[in-house]
N, C-alpha and C positions, 0 to 999 in steps of 0.2 A: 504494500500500500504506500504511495505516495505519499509527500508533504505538500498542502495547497494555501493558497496564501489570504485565500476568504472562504467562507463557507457559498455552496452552491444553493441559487434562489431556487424555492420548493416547486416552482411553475415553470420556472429554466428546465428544472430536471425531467417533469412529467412531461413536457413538448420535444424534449429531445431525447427520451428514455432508453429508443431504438437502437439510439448508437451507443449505448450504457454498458461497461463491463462490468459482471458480477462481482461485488466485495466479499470480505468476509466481515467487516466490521461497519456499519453505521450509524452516525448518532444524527436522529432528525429531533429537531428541536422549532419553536416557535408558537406564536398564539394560536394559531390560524388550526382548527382543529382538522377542517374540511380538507385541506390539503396535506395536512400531516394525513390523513388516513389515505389519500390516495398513492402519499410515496410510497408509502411502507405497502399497500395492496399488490403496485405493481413490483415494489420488490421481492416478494413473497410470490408473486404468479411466476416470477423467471425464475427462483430459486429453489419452490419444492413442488410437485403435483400434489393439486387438492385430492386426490386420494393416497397422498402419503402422509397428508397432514395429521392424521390421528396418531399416527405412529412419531414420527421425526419432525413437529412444531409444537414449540410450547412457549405458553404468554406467561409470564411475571408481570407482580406489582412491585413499584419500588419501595411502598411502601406497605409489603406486606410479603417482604422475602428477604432470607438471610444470604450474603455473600454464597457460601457454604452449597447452600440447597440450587443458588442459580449453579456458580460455577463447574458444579458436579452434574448437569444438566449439559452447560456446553461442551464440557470438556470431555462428554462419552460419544463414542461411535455411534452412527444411527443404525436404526435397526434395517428398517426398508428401503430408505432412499438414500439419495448420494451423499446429500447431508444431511447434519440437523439445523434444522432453523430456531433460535432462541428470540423472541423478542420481549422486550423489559420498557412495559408502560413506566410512566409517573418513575424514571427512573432519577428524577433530581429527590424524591420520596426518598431513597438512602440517605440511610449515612453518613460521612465524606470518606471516612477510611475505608468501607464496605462498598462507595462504589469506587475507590482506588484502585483497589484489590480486583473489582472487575474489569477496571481498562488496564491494569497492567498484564491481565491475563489475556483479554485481547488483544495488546499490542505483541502478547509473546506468540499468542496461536500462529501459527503455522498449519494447519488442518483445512480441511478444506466447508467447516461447519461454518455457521449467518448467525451472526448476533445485530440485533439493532435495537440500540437505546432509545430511547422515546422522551423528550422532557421538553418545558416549559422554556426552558434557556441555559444558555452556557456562558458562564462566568469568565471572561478572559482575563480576568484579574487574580485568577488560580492558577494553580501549576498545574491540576489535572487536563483544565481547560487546554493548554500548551498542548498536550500529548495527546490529546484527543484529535486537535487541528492537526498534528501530526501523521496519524496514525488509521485513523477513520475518515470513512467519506462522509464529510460534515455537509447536513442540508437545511437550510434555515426555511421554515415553513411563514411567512407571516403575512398578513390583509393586505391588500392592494391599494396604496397611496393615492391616486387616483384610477377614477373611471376606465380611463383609457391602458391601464396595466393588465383587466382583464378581457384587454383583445384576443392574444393566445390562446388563453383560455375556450373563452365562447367558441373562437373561431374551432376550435378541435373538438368541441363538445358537439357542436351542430354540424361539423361535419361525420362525425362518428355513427350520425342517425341516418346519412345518407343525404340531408338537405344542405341547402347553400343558405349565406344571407349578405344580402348587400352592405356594402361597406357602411354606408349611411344608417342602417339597420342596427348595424352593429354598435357605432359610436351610440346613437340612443339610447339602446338598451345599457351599456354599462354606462356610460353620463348619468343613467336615472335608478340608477339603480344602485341599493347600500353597499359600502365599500365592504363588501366582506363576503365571501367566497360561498359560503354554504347559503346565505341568502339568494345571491345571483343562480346559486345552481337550482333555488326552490323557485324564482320568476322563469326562467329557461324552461323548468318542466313546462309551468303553466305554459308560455309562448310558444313551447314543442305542439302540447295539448291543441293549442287555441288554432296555430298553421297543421294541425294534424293531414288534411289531404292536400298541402301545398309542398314544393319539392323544394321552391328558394323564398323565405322570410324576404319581406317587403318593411319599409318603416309605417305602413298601414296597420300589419300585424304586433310591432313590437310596439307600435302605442295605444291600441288596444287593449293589450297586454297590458303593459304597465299599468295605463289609467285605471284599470279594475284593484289593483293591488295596493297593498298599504303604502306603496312609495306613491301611491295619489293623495298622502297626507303633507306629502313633499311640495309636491304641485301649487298645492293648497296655501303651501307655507310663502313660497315664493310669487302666487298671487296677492296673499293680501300683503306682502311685504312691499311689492311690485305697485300697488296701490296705496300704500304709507295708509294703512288702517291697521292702527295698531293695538287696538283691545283685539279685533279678531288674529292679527300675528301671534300673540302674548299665549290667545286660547287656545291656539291649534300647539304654537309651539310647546305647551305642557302636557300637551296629550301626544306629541310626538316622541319629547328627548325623555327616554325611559333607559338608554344604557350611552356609556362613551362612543360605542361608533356612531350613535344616530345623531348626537352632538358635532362630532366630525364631519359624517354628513351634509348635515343642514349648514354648518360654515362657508364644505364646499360649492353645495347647490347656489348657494348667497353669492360666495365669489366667483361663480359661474353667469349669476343673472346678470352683477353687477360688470364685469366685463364685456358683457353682451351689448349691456345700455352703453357701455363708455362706447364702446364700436361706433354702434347706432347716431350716438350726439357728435363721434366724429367726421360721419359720413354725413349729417345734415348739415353742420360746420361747411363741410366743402362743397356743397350744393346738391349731394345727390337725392335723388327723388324718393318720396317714400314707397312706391311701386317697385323699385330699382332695388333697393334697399331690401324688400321683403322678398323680391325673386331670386337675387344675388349673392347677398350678404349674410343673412342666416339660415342658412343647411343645415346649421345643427339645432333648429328649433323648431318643434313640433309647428306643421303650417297650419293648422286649424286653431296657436295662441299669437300669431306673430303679430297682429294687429295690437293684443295684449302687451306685447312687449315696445309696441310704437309709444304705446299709453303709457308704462310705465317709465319709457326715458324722458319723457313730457315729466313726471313726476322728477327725475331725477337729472336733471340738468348738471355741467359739469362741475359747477359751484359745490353740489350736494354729492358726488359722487368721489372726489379726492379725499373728504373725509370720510368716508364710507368704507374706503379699502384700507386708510388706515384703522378703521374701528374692528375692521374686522382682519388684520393684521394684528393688533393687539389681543383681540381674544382669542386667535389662535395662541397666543405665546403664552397667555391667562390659564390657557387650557391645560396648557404642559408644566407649568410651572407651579400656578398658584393653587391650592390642596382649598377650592372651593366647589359647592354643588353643580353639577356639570349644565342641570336648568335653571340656575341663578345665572351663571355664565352667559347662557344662548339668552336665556331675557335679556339682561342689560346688552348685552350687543343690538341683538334689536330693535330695544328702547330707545338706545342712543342712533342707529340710523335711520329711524324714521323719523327723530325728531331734530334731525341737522336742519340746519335753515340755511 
């Protein structure tokens, strides 16, 4: 096993898996649950047949296994198949000396058995950490920062069914869609559902799609924010921000609209027509709100939109820093941009 000088993105891995050689040792780690179980699936379909799995795969918890009882697991011959596969969930669950004592056992293996760690993250400010990056094929599973990261994705998933979907198609559905992987994969089904006897997705079907689904409370958000009505922003926004990514979310959506409108006022700035403007200029917004969005740059002139990005430049930093209620956060941000003057 090689030394690599970063760990390999979790979505890098599953799009280019084909040309992947079999390890003996991996530690996939990160939040992102929905793609942690996809690495570790396809590492597990190249590395033992599901009917040898009864015999030669065995799951550990980290925190609920002794050094002792794992490593006398990996360290036996398998019985049926070529090798054994070990894989050890919640393995940040140990110890530190117990799981030591397990990566120094893998780094010594030489056999030709699968261990693959599982955990929540890897510490580079340890010395296990070091030897790990050294030793194992390090895969960092985590959310997609923006929309447009879960292009790969989509595009493999919807080609897998056998359909196509237009470029345009695409950018919408992950633009509108929560940053986070097991979500877009539960919109996908629906939009699979929804184009069920269609062969190539249209952005007719991916906005049908969406508008049915809770990210239409998004929509929502960015209407009446779009319209500077701000008891109804305040109310939808409490019924939306229930966890940290839908917080993240709604920032993004915001700095999405709001660059949208700067575009808009800069195109009317330079004489273009508002006809010209709606046929040309915005492709990436849904055509049956673009008139909506004529409206809201009307609302939002440039005066009111320079503070705006700084406001919501600060609550993103608010976000990551300051150890406050993530819907106390999205209120004052939106309190303060609707009421720029």
């Amino acid at each position: 096993m090689s030394s690599r000088e970063k760990a390999v993105n979790g979505q890098a891995f599953i799009t280019g898996f084909n040309r992947h050689k079999l390890e003996t040792f991996y530690y996939v780690f990160g939040p992102d649950y929905y793609i942690k179980e996809r690495v570790v699936t396809l590492i597990l379909n190249r590395a033992i047949k599901k009917e040898e799995r009864d015999f030669d795969l065995t799951t550990f918890y980290g925190d609920d296994v002794d050094a002792i009882t794992l490593l006398d697991s990996f360290l036996a011959h398998p019985f049926v198949a070529e090798r054994k596969v070990i894989v050890v969930r919640k393995f940040d669950g140990m110890k530190a000396d117990e799981q030591q004592r397990i990566i120094d056992a893998a780094d010594e293996n030489r056999n030709s058995n699968v261990l693959i760690l599982m955990a929540d993250t890897l510490d580079n400010r340890k010395k296990s950490a070091k030897q790990i990056n050294q030793s194992a094929y390090v895969i960092q599973c985590r959310s997609p920062y923006k929309g447009e990261d879960m292009l790969p994705w989509l595009n493999a998933e919807v080609a897998a069914t056998g359909k196509s979907i237009d470029r345009q198609a695409a950018l919408l559905f992950v633009q509108n869609t929560e940053l986070d992987y097991q979500t877009a994969a539960n919109e996908l089904e629906k939009l699979l559902l929804y184009s069920d006897d269609m062969s190539r997705i249209t952005t007719k079907e991916v906005q049908a799609s969406i508008r049915s689904s809770k990210s239409s409370s998004v929509f929502d958000l960015v209407d009446s924010v779009g319209n500077r009505d701000l008891k109804k922003s305040l109310t939808i926004a409490e019924k939306l921000i229930d966890s940290k990514e839908a917080a993240i979310m709604t920032i993004t959506m915001l700095l999405r609209l709001f660059v949208q409108l700067w575009r808009i006022n800069t195109l009317k700035r330079e004489g273009v027509s508002t006809s010209e403007i709606m046929s040309k200029h915005m492709s990436d917004v849904f055509y049956s709100v673009r008139s909506d969005y004529l409206r809201y740059a009307n609302n939002y002139p440039m005066r009111r939109l320079v503070p705006a990005f700084s406001i919501l430049l600060e609550a993103d930093a608010d976000f990551k820093s300051i150890n406050l209620d993530d819907k106390l956060l999205i209120e004052r941000m939106i309190f303060r941009i609707i009421k720029v003057r």
